[in-house]
C-alpha positions in Angstrom: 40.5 21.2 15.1 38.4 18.3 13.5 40.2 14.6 13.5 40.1 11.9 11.0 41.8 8.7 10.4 42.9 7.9 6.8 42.4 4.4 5.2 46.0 3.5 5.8 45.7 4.2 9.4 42.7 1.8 10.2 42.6 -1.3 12.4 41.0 -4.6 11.8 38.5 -3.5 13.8 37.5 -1.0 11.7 38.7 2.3 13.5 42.1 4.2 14.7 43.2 6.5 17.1 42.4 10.1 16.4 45.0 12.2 14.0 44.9 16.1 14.6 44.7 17.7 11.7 44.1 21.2 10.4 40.4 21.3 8.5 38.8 24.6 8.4 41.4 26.7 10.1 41.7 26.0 14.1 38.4 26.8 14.7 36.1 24.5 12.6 32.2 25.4 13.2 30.5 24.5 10.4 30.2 21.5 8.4 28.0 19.8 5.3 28.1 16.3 3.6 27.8 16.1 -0.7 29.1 14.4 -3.5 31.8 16.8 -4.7 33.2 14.3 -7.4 30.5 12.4 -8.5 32.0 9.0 -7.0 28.7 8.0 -5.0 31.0 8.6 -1.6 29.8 11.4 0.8 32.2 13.9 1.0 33.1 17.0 3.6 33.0 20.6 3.7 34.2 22.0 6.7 34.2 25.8 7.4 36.3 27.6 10.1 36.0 30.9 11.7 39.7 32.2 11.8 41.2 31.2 8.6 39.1 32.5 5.5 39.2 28.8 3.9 36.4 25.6 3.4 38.4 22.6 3.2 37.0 19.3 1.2 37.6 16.2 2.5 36.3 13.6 -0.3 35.3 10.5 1.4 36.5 7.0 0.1 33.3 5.1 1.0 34.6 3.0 3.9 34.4 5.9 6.0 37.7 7.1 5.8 38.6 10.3 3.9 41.7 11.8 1.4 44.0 14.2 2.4 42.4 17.9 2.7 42.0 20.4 -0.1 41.4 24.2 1.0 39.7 27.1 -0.9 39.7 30.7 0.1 36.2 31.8 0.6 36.6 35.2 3.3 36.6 35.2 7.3 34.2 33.1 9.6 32.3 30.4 6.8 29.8 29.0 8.6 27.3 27.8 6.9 26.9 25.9 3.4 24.1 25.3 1.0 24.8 21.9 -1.0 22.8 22.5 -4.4 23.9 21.8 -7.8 23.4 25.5 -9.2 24.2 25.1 -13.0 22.4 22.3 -13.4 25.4 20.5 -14.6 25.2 17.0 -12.2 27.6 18.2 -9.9 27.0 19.2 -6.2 28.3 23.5 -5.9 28.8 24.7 -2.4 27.7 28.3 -1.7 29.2 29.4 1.6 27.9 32.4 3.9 30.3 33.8 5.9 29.4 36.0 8.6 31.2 38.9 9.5 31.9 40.1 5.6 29.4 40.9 3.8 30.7 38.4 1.0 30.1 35.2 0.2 31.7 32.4 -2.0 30.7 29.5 -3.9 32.0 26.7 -6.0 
């Protein structure tokens, strides 16, 4: 279980109390930072070893993040390569997932 606060849930001070949320299945263990929509705000890939899904948490540039998007990519992602493959501007995730012998990429 990873936590995050969204933008509406800040303080003045600049930080909130802890919202569990689902990224990555239950067991999130891996994780990479990227531009995945060219705003110039880092955004999150997280990995998890039970569900079979990355989720992509695109970051709002104050530190806070959107709501999650998930993507099936096969049991146990744990690690990511951030590279823009095609050449085309735009960060791809390649995802390796141990126990499969598959792998996926956006």
């Amino acid at each position: 279980m990873a936590r995050y606060a969204p933008a509406s849930r800040r303080s003045a001070e600049g930080f909130s109390p802890p919202i569990d949320t689902y990224i990555g299945g239950t067991a999130a263990n891996g994780v990479a930072v990227g531009d995945f929509n060219r705003d110039g705000n880092a955004d999150l890939v997280v990995g998890g070893q039970d569900a079979g899904v990355i989720s992509i948490l695109l970051g709002n540039g104050d530190g806070t993040f959107r709501n999650t998007a998930t993507y099936a990519t096969g049991y146990d992602s744990q690690s990511f390569a951030i590279v823009d493959f095609n050449g085309d501007g735009i960060s791809d995730i390649a995802v390796a997932n141990i126990g499969y012998p598959r792998s996926a990429a956006r």
